[in-house]
Biopython code that builds the backbone (N, CA, C, O; Angstrom):
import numpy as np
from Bio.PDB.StructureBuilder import StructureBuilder

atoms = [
    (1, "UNK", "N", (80.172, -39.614, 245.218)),
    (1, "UNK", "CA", (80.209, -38.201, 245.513)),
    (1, "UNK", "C", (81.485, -37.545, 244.946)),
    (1, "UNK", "O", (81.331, -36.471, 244.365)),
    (2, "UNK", "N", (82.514, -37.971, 245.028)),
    (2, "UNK", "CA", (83.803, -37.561, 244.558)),
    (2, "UNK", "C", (83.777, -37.447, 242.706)),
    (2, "UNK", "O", (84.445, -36.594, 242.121)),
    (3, "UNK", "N", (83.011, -38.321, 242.071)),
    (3, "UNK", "CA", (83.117, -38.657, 240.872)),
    (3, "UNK", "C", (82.409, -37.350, 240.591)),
    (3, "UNK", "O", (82.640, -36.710, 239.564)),
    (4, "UNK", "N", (81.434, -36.910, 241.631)),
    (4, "UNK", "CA", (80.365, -35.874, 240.856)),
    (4, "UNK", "C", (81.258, -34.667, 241.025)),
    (4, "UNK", "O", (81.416, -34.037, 239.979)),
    (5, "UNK", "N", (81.930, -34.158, 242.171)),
    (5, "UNK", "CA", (82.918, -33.225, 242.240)),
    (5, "UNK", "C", (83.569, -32.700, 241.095)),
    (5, "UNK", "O", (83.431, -31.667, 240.440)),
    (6, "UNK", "N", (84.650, -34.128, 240.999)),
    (6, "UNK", "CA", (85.249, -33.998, 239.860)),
    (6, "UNK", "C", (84.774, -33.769, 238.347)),
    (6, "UNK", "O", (85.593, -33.468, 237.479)),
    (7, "UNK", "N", (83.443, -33.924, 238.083)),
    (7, "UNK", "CA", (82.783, -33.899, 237.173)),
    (7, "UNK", "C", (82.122, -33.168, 236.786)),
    (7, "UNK", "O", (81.762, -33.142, 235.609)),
    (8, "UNK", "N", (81.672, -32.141, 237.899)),
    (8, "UNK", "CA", (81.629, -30.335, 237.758)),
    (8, "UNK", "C", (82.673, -29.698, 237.248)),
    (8, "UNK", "O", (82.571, -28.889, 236.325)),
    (9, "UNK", "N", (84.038, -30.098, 237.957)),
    (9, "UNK", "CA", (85.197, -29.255, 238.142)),
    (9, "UNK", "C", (85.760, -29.473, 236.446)),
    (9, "UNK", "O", (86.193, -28.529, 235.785)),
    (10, "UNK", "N", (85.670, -30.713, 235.987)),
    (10, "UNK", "CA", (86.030, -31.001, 234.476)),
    (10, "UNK", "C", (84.607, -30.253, 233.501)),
    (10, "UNK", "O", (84.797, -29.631, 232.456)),
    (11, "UNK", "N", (83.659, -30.413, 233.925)),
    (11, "UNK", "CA", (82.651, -29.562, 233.270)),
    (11, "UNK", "C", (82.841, -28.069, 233.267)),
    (11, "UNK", "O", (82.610, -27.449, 232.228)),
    (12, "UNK", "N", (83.332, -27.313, 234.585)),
    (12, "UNK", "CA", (83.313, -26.280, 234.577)),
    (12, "UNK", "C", (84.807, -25.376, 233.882)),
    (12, "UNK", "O", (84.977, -24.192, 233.591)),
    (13, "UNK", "N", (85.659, -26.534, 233.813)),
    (13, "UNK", "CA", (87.136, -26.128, 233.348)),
    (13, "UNK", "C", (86.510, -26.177, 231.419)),
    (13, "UNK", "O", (86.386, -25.021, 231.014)),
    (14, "UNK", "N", (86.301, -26.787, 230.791)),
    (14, "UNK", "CA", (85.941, -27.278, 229.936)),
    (14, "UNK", "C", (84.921, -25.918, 228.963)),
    (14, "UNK", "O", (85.082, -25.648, 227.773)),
    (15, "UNK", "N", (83.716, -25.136, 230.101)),
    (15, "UNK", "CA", (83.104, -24.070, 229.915)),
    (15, "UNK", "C", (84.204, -22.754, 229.424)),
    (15, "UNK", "O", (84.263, -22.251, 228.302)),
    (16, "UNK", "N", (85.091, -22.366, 230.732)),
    (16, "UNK", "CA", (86.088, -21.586, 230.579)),
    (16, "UNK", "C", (86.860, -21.750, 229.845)),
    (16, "UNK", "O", (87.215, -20.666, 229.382)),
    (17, "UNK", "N", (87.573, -22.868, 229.272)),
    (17, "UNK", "CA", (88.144, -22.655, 227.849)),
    (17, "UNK", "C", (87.945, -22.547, 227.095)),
    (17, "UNK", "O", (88.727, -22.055, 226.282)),
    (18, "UNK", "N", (86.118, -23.125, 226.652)),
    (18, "UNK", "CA", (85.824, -22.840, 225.451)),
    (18, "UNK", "C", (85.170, -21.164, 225.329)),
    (18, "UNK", "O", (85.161, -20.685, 224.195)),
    (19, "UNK", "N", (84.691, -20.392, 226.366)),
    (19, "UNK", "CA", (84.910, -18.512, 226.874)),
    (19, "UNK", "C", (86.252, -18.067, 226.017)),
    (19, "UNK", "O", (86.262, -17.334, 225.028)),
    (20, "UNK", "N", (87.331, -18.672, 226.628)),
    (20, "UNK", "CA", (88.245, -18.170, 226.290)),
    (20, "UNK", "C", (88.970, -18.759, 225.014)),
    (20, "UNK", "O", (90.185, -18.703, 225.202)),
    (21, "UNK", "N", (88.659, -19.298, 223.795)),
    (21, "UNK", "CA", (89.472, -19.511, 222.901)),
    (21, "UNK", "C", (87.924, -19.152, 222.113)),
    (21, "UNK", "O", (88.085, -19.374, 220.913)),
    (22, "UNK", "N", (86.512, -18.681, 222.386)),
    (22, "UNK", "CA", (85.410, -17.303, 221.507)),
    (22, "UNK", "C", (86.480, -16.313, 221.968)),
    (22, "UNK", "O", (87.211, -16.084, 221.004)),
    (23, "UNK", "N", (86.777, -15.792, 222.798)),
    (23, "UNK", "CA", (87.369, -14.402, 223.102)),
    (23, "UNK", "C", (88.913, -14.098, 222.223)),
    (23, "UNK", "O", (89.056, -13.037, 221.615)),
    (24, "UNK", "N", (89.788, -14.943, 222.244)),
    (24, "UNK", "CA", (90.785, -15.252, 221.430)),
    (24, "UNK", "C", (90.508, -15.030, 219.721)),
    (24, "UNK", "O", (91.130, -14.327, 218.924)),
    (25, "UNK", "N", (89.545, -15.755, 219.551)),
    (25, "UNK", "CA", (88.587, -16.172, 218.066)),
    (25, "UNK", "C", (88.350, -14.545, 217.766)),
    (25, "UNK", "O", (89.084, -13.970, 216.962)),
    (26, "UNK", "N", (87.315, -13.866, 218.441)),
    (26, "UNK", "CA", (87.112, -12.561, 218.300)),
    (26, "UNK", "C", (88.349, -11.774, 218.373)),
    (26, "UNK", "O", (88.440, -10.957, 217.457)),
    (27, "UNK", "N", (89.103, -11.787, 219.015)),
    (27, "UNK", "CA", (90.419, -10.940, 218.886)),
    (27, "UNK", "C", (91.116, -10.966, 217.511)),
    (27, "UNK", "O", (91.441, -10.023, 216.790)),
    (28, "UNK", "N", (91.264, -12.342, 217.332)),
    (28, "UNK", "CA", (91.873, -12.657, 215.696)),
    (28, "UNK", "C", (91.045, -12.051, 214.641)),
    (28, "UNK", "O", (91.526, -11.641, 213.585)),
    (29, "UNK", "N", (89.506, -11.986, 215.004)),
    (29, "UNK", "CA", (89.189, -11.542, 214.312)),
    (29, "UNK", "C", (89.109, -9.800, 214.024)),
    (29, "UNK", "O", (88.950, -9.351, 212.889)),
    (30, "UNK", "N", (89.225, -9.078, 215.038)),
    (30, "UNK", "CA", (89.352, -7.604, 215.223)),
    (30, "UNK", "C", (90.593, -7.267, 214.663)),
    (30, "UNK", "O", (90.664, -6.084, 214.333)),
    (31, "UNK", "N", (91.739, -8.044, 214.424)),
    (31, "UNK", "CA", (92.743, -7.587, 214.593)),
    (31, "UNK", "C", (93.231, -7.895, 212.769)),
    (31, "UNK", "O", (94.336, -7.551, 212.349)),
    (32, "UNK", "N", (92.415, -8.430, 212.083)),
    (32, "UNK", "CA", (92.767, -8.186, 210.655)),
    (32, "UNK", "C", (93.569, -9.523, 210.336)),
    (32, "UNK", "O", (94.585, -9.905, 210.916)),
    (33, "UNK", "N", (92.855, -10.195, 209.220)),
    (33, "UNK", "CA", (93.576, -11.420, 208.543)),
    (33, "UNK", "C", (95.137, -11.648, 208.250)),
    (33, "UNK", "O", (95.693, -12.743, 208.173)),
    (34, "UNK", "N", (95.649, -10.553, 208.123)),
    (34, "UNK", "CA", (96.784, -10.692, 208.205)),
    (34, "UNK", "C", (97.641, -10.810, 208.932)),
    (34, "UNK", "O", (98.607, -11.559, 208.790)),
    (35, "UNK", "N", (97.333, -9.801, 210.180)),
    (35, "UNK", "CA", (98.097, -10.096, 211.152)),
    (35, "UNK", "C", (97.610, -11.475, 211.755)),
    (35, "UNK", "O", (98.405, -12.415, 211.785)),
    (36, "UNK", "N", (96.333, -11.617, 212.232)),
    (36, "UNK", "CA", (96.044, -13.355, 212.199)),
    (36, "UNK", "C", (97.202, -14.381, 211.720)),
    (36, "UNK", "O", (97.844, -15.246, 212.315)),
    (37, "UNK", "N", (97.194, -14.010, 210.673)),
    (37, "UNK", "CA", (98.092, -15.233, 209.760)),
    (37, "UNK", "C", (99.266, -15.309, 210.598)),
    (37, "UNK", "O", (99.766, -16.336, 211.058)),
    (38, "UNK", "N", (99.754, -13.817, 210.788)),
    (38, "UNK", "CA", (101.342, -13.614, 210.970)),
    (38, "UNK", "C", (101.355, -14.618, 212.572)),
    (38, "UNK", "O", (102.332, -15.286, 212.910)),
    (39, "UNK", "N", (100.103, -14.522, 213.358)),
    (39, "UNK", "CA", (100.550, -14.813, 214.354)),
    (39, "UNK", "C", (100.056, -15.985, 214.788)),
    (39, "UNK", "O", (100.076, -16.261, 215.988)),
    (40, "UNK", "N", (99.569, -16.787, 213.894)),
    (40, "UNK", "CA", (99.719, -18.072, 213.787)),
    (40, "UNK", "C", (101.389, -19.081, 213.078)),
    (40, "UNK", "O", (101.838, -20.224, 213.154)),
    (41, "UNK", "N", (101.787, -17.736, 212.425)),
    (41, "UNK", "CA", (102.488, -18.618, 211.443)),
    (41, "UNK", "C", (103.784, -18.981, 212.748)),
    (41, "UNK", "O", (104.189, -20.100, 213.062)),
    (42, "UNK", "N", (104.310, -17.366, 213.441)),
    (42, "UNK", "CA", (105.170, -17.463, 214.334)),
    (42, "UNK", "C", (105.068, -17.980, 215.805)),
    (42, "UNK", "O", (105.984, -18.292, 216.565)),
    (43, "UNK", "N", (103.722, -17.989, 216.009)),
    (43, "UNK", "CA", (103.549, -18.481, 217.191)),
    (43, "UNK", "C", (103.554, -17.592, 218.302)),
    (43, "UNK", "O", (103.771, -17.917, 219.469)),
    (44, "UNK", "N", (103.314, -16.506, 217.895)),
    (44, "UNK", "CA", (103.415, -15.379, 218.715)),
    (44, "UNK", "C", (102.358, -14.384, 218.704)),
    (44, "UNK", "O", (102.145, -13.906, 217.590)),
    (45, "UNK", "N", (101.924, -14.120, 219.280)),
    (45, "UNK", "CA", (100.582, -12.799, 219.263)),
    (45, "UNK", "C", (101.528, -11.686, 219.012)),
    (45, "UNK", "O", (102.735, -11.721, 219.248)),
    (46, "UNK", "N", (100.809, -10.617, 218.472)),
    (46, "UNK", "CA", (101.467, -9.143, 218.494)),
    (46, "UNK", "C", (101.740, -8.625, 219.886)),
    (46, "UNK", "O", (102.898, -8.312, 220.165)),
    (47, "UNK", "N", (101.085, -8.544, 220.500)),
    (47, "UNK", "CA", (101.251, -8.250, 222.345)),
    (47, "UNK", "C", (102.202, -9.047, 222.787)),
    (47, "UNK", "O", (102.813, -8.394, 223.632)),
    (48, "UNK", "N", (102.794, -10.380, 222.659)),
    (48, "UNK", "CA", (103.681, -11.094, 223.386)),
    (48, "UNK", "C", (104.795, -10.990, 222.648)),
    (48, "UNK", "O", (105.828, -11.388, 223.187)),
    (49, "UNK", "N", (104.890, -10.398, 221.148)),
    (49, "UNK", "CA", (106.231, -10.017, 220.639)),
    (49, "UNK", "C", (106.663, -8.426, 221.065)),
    (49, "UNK", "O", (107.794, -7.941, 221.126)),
    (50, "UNK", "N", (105.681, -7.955, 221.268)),
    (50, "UNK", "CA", (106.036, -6.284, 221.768)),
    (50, "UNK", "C", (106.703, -6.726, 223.268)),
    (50, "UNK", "O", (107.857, -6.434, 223.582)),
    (51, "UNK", "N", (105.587, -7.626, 224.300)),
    (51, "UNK", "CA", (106.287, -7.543, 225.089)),
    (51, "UNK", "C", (107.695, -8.266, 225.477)),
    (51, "UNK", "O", (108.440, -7.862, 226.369)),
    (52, "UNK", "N", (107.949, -9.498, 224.587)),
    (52, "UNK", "CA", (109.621, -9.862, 224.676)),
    (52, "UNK", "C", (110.599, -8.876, 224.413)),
    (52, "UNK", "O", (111.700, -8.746, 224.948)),
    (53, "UNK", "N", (110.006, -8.117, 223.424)),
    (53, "UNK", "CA", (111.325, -7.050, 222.808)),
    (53, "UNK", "C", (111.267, -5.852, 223.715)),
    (53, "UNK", "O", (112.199, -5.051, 223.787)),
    (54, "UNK", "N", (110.155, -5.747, 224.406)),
    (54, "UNK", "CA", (110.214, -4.656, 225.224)),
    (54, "UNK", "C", (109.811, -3.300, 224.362)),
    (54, "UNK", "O", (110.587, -2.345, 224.404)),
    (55, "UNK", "N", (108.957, -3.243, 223.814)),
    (55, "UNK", "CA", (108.430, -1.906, 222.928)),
    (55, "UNK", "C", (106.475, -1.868, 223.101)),
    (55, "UNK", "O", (105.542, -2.671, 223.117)),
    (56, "UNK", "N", (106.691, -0.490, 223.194)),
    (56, "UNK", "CA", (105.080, -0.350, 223.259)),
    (56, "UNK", "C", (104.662, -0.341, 221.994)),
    (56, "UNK", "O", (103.909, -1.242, 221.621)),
    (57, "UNK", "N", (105.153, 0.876, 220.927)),
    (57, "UNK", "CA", (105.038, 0.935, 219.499)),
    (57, "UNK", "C", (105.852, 0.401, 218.699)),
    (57, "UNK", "O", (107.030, 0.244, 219.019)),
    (58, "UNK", "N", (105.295, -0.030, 217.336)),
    (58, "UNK", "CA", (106.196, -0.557, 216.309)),
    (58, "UNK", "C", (106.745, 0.542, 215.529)),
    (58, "UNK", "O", (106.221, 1.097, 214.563)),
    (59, "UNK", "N", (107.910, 0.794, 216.092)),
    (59, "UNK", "CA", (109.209, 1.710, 215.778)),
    (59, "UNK", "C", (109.944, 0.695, 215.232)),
    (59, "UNK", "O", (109.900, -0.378, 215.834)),
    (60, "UNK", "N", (110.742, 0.781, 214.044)),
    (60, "UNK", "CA", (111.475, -0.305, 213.596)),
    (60, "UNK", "C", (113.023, 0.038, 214.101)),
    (60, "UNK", "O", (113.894, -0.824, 214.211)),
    (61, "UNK", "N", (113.199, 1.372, 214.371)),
    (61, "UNK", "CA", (114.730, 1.347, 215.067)),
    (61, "UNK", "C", (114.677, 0.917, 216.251)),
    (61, "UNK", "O", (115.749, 0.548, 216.730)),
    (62, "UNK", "N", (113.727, 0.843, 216.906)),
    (62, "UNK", "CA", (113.451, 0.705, 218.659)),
    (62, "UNK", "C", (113.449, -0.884, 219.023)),
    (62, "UNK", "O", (113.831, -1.511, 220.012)),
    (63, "UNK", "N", (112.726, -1.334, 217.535)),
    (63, "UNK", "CA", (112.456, -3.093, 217.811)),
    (63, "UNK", "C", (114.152, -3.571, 217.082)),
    (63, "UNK", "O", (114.343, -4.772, 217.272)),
    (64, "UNK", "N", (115.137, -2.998, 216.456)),
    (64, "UNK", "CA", (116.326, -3.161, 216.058)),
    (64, "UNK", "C", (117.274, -3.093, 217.108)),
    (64, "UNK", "O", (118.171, -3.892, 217.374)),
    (65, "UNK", "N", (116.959, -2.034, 217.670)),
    (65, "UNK", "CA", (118.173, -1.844, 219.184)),
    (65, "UNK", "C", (117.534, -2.605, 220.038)),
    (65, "UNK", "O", (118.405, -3.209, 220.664)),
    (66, "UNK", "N", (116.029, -3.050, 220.579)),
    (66, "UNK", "CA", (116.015, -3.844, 221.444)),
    (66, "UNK", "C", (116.498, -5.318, 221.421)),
    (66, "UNK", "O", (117.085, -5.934, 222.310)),
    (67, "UNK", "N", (115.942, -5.917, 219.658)),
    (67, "UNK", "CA", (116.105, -6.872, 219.501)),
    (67, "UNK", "C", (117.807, -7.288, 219.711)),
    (67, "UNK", "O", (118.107, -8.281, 220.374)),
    (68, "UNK", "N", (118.794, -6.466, 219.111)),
    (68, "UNK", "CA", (120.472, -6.780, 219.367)),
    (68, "UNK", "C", (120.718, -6.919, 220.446)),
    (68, "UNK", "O", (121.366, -7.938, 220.682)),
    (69, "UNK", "N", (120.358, -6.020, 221.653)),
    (69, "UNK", "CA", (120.859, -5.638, 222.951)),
    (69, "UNK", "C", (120.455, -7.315, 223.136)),
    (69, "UNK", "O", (121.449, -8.041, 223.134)),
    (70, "UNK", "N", (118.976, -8.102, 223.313)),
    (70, "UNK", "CA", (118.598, -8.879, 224.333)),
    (70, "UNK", "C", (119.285, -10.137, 223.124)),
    (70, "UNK", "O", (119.481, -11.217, 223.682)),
    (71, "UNK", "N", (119.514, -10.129, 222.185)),
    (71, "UNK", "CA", (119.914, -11.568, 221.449)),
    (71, "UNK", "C", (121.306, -11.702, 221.957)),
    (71, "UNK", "O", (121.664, -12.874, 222.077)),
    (72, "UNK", "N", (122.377, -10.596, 222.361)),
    (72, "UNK", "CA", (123.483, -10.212, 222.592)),
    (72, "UNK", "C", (123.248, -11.036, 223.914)),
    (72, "UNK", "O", (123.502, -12.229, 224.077)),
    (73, "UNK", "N", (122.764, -10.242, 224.732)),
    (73, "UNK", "CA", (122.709, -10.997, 226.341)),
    (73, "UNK", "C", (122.384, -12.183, 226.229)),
    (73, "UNK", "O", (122.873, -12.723, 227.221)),
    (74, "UNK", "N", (121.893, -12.890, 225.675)),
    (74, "UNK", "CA", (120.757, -14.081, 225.917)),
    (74, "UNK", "C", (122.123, -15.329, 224.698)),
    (74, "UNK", "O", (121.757, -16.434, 224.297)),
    (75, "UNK", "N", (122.979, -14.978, 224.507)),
    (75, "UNK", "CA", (124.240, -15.636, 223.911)),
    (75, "UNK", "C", (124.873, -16.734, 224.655)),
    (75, "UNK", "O", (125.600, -16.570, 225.635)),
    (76, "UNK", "N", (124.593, -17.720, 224.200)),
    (76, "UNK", "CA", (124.679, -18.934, 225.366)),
    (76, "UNK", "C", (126.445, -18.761, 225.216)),
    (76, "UNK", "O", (127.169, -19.392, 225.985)),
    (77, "UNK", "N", (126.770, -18.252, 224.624)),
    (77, "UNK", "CA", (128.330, -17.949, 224.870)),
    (77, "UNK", "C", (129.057, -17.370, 226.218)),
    (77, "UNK", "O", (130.073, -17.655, 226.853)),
    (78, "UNK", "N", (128.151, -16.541, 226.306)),
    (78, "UNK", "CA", (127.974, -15.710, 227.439)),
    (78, "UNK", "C", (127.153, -15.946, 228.591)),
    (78, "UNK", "O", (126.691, -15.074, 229.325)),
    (79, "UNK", "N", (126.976, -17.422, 228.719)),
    (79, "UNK", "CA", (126.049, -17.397, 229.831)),
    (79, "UNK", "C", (124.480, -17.384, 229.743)),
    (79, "UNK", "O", (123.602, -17.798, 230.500)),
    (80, "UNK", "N", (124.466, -16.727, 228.483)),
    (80, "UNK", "CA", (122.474, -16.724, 227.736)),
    (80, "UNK", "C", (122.049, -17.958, 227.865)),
    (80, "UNK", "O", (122.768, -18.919, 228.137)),
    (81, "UNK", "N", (120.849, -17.982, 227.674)),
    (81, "UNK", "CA", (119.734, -19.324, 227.874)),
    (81, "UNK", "C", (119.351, -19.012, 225.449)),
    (81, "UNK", "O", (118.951, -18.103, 224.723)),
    (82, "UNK", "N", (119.871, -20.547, 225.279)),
    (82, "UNK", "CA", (119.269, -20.791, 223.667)),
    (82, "UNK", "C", (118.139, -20.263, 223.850)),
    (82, "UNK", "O", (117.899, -19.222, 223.238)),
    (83, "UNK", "N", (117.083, -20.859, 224.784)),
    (83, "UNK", "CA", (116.022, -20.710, 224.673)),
    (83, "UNK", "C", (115.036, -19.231, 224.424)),
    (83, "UNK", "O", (114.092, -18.892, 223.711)),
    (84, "UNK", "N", (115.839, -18.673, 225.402)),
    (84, "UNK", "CA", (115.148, -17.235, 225.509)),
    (84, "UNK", "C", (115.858, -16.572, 224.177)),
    (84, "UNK", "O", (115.101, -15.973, 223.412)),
    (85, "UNK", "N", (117.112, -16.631, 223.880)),
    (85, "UNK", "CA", (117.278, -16.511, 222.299)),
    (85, "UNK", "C", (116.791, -16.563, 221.220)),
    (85, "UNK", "O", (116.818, -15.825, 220.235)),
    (86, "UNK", "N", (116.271, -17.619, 221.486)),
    (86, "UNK", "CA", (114.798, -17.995, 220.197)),
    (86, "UNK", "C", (113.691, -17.318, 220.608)),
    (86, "UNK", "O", (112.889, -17.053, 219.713)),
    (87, "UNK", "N", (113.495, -17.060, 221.414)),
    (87, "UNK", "CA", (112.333, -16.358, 221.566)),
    (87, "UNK", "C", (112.354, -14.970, 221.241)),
    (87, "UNK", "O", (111.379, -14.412, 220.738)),
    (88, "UNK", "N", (113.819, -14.172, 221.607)),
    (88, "UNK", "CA", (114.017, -13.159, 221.064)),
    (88, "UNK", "C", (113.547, -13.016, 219.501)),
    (88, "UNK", "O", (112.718, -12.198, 219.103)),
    (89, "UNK", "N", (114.189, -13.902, 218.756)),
    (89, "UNK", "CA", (114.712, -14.049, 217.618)),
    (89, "UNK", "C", (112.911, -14.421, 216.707)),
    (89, "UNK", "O", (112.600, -13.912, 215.629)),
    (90, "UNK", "N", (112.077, -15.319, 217.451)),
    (90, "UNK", "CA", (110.882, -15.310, 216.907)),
    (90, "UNK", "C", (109.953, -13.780, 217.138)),
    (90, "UNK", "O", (109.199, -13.341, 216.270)),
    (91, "UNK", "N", (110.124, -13.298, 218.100)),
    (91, "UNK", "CA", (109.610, -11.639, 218.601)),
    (91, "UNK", "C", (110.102, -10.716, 217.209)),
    (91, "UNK", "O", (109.319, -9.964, 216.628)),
    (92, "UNK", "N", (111.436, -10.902, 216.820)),
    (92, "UNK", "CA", (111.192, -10.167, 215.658)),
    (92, "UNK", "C", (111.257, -10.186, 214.839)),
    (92, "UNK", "O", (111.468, -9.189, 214.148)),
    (93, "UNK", "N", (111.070, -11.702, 214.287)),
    (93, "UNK", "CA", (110.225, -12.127, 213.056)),
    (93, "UNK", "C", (108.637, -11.694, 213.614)),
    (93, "UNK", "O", (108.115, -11.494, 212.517)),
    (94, "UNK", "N", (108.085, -11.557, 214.126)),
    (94, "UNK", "CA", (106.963, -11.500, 214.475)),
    (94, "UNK", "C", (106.189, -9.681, 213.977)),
    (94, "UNK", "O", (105.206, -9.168, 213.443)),
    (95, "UNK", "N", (107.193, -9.427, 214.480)),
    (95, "UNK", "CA", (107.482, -7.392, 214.568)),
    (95, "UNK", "C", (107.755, -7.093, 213.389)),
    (95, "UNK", "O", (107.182, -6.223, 212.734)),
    (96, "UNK", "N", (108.888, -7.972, 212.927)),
    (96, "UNK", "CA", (108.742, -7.287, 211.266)),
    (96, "UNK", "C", (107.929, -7.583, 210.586)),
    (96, "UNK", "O", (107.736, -6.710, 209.739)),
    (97, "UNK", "N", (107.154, -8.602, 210.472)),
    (97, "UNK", "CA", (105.672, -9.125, 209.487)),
    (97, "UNK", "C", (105.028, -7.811, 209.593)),
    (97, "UNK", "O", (104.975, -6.946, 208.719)),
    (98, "UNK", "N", (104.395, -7.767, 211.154)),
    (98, "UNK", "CA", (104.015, -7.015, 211.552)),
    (98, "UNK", "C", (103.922, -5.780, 210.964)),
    (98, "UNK", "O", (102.876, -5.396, 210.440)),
    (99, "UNK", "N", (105.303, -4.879, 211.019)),
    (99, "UNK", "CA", (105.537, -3.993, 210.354)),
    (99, "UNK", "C", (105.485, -3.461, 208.717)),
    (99, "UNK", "O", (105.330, -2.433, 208.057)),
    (100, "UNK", "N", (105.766, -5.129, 208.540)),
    (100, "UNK", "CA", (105.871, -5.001, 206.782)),
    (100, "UNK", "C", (104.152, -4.990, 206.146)),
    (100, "UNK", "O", (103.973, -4.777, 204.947)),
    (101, "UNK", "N", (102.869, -5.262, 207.168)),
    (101, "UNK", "CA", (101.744, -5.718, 207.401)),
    (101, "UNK", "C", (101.046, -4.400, 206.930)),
    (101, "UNK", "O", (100.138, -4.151, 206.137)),
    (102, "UNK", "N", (101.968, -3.553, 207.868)),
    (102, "UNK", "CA", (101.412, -1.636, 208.058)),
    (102, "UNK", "C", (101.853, -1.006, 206.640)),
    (102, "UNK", "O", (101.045, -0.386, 205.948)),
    (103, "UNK", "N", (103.165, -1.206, 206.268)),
    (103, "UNK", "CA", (103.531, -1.237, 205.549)),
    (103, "UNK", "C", (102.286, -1.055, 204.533)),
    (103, "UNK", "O", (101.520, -0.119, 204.302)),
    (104, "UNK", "N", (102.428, -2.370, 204.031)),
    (104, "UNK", "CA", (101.708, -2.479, 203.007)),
    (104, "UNK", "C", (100.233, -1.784, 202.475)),
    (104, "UNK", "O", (99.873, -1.332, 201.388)),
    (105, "UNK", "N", (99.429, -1.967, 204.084)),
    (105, "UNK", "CA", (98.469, -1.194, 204.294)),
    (105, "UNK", "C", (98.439, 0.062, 203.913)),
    (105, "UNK", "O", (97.660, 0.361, 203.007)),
    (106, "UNK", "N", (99.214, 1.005, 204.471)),
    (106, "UNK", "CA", (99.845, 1.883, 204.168)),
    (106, "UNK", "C", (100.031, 2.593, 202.689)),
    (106, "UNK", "O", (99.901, 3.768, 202.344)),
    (107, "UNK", "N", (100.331, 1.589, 202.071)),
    (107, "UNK", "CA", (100.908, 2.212, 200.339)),
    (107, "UNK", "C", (99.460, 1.830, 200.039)),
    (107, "UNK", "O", (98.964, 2.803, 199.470)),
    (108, "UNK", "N", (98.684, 0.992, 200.146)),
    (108, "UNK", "CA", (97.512, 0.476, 199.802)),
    (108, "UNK", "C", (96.266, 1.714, 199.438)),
    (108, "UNK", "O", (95.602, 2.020, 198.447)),
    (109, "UNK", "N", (96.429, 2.311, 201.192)),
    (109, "UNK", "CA", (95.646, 3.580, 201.348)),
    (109, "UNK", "C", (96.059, 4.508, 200.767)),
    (109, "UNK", "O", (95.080, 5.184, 200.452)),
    (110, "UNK", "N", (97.249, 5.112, 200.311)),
    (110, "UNK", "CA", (98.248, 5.564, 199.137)),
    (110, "UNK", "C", (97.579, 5.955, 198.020)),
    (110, "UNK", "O", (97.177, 7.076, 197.708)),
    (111, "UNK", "N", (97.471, 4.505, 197.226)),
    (111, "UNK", "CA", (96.913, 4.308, 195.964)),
    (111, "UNK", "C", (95.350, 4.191, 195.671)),
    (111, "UNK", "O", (94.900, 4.210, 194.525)),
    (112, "UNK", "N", (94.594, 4.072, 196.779)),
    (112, "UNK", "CA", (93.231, 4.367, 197.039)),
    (112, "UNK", "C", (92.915, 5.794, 196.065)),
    (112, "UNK", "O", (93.604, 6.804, 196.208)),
    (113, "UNK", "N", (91.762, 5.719, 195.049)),
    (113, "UNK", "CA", (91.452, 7.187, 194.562)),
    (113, "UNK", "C", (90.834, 8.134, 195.403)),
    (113, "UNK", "O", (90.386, 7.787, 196.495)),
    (114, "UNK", "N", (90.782, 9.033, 195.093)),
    (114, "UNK", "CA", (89.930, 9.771, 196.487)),
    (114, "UNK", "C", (88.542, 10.355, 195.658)),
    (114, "UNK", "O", (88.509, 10.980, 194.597)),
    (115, "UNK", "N", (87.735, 10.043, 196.286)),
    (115, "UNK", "CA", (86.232, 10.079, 195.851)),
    (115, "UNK", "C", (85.356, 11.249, 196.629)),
    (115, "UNK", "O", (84.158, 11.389, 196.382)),
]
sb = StructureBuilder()
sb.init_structure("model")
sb.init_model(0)
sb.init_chain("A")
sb.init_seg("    ")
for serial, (resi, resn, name, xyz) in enumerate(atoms, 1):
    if name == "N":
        sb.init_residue(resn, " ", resi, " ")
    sb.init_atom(name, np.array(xyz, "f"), 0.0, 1.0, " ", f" {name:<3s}", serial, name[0])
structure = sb.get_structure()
């Protein structure tokens, strides 16, 4: 009886992850190959680098002053955790791809003829 318990509970854990890494799958896919790439390469989703740096929009002065202020605090010199440092520090590598992403897009639609 216990074996069968457990054997729902691993069946049913097993269902829900594979829900949730289609839902993930579809997100990567809504969200454009490139940024995909970017956020495989860093390890970071666009949403979890906005939210380390603390920015709703990609403002590049906003992700510049946030990013100094929290790499500043987070200075194991000072008492900072390395860790959360790097994480800063991957957030905006993450933000600038990001940005350089729009960027590009951007000049792209630019040079588009108009028909």
């Amino acid at each position: 009886m216990g074996v069968q318990v457990v054997g729902r509970a691993f069946a049913r854990a097993l269902r829900q992850e594979f829900a949730a890494s289609q839902a993930a799958a579809d997100a990567r896919g809504r969200a454009g190959h490139q940024s995909a790439a970017a956020s495989n390469l860093s390890g970071l989703s666009l949403q979890e680098a906005q939210q380390i740096l603390n920015v709703s929009k990609l403002n590049p002065e906003q992700v510049q002053k946030n990013y100094e202020h929290l790499f500043k605090v987070n200075d194991k010199s000072v008492g900072g955790s390395f860790y959360l440092q790097s994480k800063v520090v991957r957030a905006k590598e993450r933000l600038d791809e990001e940005l350089r992403i729009q960027d590009q897009e951007d000049r792209e639609k630019g040079q588009m003829p108009k028909t």
